[in-house]
PyMOL commands that place a pseudoatom at each C-alpha (Angstrom):
pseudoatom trace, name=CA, resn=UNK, resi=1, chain=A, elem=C, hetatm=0, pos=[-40.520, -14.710, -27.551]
pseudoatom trace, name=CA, resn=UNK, resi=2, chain=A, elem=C, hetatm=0, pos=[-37.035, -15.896, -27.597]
pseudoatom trace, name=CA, resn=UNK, resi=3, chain=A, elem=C, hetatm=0, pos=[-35.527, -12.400, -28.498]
pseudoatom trace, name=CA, resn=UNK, resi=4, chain=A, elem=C, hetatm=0, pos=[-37.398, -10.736, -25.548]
pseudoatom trace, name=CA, resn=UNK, resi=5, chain=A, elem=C, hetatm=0, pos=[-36.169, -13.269, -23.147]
pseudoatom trace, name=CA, resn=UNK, resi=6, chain=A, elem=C, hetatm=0, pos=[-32.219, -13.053, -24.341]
pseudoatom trace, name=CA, resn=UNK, resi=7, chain=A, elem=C, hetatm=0, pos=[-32.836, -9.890, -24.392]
pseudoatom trace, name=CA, resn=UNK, resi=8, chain=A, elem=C, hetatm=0, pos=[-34.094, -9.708, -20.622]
pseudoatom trace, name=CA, resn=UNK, resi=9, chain=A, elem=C, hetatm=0, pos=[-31.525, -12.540, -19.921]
pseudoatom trace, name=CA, resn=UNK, resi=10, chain=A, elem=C, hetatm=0, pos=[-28.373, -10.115, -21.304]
pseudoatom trace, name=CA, resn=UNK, resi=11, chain=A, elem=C, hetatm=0, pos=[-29.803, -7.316, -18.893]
pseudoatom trace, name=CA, resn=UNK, resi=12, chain=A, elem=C, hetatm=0, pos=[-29.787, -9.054, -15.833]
pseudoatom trace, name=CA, resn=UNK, resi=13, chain=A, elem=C, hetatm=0, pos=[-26.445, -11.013, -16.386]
pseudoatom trace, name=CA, resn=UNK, resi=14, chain=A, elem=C, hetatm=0, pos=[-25.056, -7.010, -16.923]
pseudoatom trace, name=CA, resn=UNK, resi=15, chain=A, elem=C, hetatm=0, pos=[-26.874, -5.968, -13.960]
pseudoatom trace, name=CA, resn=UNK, resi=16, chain=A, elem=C, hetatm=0, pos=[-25.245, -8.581, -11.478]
pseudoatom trace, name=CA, resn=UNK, resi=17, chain=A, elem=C, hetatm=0, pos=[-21.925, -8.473, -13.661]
pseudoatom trace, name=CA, resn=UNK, resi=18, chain=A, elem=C, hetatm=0, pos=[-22.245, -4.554, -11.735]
pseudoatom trace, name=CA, resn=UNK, resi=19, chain=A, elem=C, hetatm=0, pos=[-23.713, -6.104, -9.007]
pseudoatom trace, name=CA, resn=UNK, resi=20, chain=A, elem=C, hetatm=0, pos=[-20.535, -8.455, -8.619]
pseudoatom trace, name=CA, resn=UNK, resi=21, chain=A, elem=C, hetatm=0, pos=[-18.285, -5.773, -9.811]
pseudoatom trace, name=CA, resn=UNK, resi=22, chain=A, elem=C, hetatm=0, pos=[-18.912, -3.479, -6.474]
pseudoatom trace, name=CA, resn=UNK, resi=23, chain=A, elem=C, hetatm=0, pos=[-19.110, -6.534, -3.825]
pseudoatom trace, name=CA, resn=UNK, resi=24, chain=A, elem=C, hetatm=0, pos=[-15.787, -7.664, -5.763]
pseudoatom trace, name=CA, resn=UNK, resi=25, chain=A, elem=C, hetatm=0, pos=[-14.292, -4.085, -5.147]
pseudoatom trace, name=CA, resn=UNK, resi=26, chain=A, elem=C, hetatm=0, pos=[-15.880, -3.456, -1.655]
pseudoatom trace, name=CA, resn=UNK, resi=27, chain=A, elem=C, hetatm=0, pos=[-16.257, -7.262, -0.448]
pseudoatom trace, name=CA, resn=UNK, resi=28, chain=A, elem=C, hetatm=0, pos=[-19.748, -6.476, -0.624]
pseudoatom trace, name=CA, resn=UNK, resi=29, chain=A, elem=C, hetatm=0, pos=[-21.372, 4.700, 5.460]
pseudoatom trace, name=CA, resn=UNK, resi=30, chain=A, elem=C, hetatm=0, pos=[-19.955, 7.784, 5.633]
pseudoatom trace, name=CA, resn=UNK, resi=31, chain=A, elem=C, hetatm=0, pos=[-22.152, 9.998, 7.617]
pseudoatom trace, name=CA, resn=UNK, resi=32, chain=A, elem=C, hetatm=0, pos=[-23.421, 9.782, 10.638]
pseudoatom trace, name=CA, resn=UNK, resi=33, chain=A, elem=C, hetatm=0, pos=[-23.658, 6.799, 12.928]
pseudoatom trace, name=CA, resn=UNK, resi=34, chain=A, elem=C, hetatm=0, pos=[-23.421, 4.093, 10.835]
pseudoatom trace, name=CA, resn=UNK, resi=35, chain=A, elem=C, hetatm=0, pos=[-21.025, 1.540, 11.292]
pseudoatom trace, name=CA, resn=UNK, resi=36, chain=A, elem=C, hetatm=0, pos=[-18.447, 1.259, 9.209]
pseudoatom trace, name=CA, resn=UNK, resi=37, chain=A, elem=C, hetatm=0, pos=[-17.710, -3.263, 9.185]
pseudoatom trace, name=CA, resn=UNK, resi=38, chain=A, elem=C, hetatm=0, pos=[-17.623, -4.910, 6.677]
pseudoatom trace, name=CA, resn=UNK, resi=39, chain=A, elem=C, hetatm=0, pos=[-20.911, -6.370, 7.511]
pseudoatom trace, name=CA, resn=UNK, resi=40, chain=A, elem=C, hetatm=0, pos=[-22.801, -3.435, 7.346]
pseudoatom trace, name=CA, resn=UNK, resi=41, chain=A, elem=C, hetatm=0, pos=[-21.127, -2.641, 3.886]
pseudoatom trace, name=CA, resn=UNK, resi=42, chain=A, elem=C, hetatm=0, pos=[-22.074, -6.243, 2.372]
pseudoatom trace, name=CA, resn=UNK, resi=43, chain=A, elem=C, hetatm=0, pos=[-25.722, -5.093, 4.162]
pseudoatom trace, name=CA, resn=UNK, resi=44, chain=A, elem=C, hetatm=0, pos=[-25.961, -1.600, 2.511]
pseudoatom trace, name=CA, resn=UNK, resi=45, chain=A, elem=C, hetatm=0, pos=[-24.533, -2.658, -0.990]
pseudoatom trace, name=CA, resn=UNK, resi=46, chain=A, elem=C, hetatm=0, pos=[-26.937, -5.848, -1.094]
pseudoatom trace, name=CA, resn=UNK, resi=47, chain=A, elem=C, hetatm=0, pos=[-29.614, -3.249, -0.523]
pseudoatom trace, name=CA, resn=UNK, resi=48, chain=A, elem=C, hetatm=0, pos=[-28.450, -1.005, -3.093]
pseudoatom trace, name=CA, resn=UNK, resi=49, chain=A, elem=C, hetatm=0, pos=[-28.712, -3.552, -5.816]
pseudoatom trace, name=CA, resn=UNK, resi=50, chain=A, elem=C, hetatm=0, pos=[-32.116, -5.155, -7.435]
pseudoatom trace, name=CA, resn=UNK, resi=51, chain=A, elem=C, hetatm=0, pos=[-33.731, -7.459, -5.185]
pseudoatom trace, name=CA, resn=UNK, resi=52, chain=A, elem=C, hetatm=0, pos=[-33.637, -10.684, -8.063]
pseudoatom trace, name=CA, resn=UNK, resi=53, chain=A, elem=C, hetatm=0, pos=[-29.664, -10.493, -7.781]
pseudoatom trace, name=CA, resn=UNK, resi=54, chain=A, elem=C, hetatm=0, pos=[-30.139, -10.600, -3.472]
pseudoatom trace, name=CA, resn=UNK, resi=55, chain=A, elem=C, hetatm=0, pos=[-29.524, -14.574, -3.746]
pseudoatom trace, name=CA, resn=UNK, resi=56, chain=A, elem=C, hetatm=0, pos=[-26.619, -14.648, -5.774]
pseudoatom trace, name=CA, resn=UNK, resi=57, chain=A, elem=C, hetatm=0, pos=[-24.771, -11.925, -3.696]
pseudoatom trace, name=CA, resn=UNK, resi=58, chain=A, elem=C, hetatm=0, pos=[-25.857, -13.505, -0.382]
pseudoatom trace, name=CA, resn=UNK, resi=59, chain=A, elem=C, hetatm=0, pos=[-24.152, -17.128, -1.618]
pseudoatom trace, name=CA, resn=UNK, resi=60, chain=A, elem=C, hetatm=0, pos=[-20.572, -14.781, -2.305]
pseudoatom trace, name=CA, resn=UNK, resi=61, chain=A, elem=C, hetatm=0, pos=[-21.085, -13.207, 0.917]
pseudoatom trace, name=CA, resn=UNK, resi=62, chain=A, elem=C, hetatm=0, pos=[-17.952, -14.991, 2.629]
pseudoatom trace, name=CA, resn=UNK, resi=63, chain=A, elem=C, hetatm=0, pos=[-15.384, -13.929, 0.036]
pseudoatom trace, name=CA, resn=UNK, resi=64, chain=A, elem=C, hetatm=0, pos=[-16.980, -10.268, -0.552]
pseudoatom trace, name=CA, resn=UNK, resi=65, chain=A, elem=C, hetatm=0, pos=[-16.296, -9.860, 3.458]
pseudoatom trace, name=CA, resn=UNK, resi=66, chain=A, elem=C, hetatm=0, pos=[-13.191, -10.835, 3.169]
pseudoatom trace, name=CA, resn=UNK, resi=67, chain=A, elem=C, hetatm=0, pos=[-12.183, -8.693, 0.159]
pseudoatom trace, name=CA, resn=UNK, resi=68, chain=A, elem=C, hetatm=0, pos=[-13.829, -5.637, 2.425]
pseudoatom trace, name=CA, resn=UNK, resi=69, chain=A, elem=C, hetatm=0, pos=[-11.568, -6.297, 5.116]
pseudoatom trace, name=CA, resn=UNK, resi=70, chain=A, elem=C, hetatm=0, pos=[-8.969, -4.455, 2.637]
pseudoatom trace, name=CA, resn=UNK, resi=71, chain=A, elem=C, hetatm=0, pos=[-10.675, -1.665, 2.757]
pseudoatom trace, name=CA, resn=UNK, resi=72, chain=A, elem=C, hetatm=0, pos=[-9.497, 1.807, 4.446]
pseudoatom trace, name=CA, resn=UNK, resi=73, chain=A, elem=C, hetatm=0, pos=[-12.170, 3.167, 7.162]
pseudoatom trace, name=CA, resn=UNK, resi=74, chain=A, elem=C, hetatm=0, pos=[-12.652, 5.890, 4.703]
pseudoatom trace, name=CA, resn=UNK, resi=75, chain=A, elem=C, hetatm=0, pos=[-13.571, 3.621, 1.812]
pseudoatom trace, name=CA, resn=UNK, resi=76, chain=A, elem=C, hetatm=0, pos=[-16.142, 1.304, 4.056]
pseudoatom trace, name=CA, resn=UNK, resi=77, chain=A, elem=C, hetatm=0, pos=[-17.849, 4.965, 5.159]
pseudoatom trace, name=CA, resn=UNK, resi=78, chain=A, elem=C, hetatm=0, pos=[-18.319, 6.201, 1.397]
pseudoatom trace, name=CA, resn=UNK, resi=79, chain=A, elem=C, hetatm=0, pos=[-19.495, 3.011, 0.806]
pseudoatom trace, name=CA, resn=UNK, resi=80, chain=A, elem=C, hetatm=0, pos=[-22.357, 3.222, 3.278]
pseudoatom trace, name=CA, resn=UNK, resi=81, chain=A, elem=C, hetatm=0, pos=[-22.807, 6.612, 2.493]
pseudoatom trace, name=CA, resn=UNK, resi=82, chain=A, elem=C, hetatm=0, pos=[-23.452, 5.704, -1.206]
pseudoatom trace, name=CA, resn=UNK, resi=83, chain=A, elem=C, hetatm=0, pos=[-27.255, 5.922, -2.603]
pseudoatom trace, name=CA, resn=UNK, resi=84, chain=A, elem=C, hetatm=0, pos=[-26.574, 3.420, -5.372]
pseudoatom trace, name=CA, resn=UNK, resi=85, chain=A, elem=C, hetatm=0, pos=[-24.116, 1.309, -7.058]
pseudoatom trace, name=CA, resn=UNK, resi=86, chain=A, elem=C, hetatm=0, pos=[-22.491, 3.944, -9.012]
pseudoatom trace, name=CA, resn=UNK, resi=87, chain=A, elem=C, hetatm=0, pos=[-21.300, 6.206, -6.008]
pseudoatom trace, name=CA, resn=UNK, resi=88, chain=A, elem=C, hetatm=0, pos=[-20.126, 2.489, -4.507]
pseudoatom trace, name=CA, resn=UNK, resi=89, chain=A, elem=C, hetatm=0, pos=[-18.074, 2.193, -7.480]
pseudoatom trace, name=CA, resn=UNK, resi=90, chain=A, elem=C, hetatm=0, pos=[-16.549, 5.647, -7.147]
pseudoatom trace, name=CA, resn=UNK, resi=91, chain=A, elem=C, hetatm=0, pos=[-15.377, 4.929, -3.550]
pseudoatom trace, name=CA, resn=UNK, resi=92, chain=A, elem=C, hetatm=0, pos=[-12.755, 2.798, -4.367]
pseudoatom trace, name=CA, resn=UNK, resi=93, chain=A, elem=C, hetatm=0, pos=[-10.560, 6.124, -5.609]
pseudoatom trace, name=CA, resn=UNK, resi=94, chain=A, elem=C, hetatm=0, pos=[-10.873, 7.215, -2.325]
for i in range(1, 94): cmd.bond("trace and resi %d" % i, "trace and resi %d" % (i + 1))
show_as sticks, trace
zoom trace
């Protein structure tokens, strides 16, 4: 019982260490009408990742804004463009 749980324990801590990862890159879309703040990145990338992590992110939310204020209009609309965390991740090159 103990192995299962580490073993659940090491996948989420990898999952928000991603999780973190992207809001630390982004603070927190391209198309469309979408608005490209800050806010609606931290909205869109808290979407993106799995719902038990949604706490955590929400209590870095003030520093993960202010890390997307960085960000180049171009970045913040791949971001919000992105369908998960991995094309978030890419739109930092941008």
């Amino acid at each position: 019982m103990g192995v299962v749980w580490r073993g659940a324990m090491n996948k989420t801590v990898l999952g928000f260490g991603f999780v973190l990862a992207a809001l630390g890159v982004w603070g927190v879309s391209g198309c469309g009408k979408k608005e490209a703040s800050c806010d609606a990145v931290f909205a869109h990338v808290r979407d993106l990742a799995p719902t038990e992590m949604r706490d955590l992110i929400d209590a870095g939310k003030a520093g993960a804004l202010a890390r997307c204020e960085a960000l180049t209009a171009d970045q913040r609309k791949c971001v919000l463009a992105a369908d998960d965390l991995v094309e978030v991740s890419a739109c930092r090159k941008k």
